[in-house]
C-alpha positions in Angstrom: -16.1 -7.7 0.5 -13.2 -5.8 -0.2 -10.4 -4.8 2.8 -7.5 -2.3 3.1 -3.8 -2.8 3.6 -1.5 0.6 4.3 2.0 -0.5 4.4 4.5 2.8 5.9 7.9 3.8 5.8 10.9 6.5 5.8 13.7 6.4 3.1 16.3 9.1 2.3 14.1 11.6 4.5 10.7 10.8 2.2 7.7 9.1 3.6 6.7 6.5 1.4 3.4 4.4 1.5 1.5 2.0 0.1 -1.9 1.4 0.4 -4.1 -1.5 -0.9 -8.0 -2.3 -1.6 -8.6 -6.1 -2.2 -11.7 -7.4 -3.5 -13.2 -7.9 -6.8 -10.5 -5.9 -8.4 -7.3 -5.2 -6.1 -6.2 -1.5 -6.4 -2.1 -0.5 -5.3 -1.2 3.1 -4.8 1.9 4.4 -3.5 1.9 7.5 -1.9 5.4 9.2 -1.8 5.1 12.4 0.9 1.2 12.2 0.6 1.6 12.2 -3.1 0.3 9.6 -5.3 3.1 9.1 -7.8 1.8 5.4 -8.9 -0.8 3.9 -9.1 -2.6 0.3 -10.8 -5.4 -2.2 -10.8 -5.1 -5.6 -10.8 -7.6 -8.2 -11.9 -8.1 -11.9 -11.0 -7.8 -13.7 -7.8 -4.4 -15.3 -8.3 -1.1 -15.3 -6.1 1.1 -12.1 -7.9 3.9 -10.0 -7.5 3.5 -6.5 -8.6 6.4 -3.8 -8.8 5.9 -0.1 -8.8 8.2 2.5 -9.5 8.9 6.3 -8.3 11.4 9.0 -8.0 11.9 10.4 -4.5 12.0 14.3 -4.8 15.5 14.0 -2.8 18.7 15.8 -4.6 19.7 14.1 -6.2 16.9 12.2 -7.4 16.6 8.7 -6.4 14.4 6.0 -8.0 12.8 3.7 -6.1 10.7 0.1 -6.7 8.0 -1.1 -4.2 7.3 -5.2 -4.9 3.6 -5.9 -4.0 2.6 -9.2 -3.2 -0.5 -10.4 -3.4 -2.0 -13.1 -2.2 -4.6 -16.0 -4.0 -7.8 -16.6 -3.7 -7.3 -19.1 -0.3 -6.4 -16.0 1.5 -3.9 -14.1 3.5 -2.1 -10.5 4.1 -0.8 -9.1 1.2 2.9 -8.0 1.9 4.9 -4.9 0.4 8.8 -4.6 0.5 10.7 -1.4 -0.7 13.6 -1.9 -2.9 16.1 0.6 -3.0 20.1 0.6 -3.5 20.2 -3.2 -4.2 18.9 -4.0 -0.9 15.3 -5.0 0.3 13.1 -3.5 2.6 10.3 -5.2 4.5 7.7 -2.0 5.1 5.5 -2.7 8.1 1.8 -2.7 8.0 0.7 0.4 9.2 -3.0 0.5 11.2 -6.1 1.7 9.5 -8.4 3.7 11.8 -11.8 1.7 11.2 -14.8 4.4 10.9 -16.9 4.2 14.1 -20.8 3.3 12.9 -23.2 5.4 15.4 -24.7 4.3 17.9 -28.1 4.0 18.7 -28.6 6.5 21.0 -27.2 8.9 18.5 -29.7 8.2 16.3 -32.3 9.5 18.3 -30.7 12.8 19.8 
């Protein structure tokens, strides 16, 4: 059963995001002002760290790394910091809206 992860933040007047599907094979995209700009699979169930990179459209242009922990197979949250002029970020998990399954009545109507 795969869940999502959305992790949000603001940088240099950019909104930068990074969303996350676990389950057979993870998936990682980072979003920079709604735009993917990166994007990766990850096989296997181990404990990882994965780094992504973009440029935020800013002028000058600034480059950016998002570190992507993962966790193994035993569980837990993944976690996704932003890293950024030699200092580390921690971006906070951002709430998924769950889709709400009808209900019965509205199956009939």
């Amino acid at each position: 059963m795969s869940r999502d992860h959305h992790f949000h933040c603001e940088h240099a007047g950019c909104s930068i995001t990074v969303g996350i599907r676990t389950g057979r094979t993870r998936e990682l995209e980072l979003l920079v002002d709604g735009k993917e700009v990166a994007a990766a699979r990850v096989h296997g169930h181990h404990a990882r760290t994965h780094v992504m990179t973009a440029t935020l459209p800013t002028d000058p242009p600034r480059d950016i790394e998002v570190e992507v922990r993962l966790p193994g197979a035993h569980g837990g949250d993944p976690v996704s910091t932003l890293l950024v002029d030699g200092e580390r970020r921690t971006m906070p998990a951002r709430e998924i809206p769950r889709r709400s399954r009808p209900t019965e009545a509205s199956w009939y109507s």
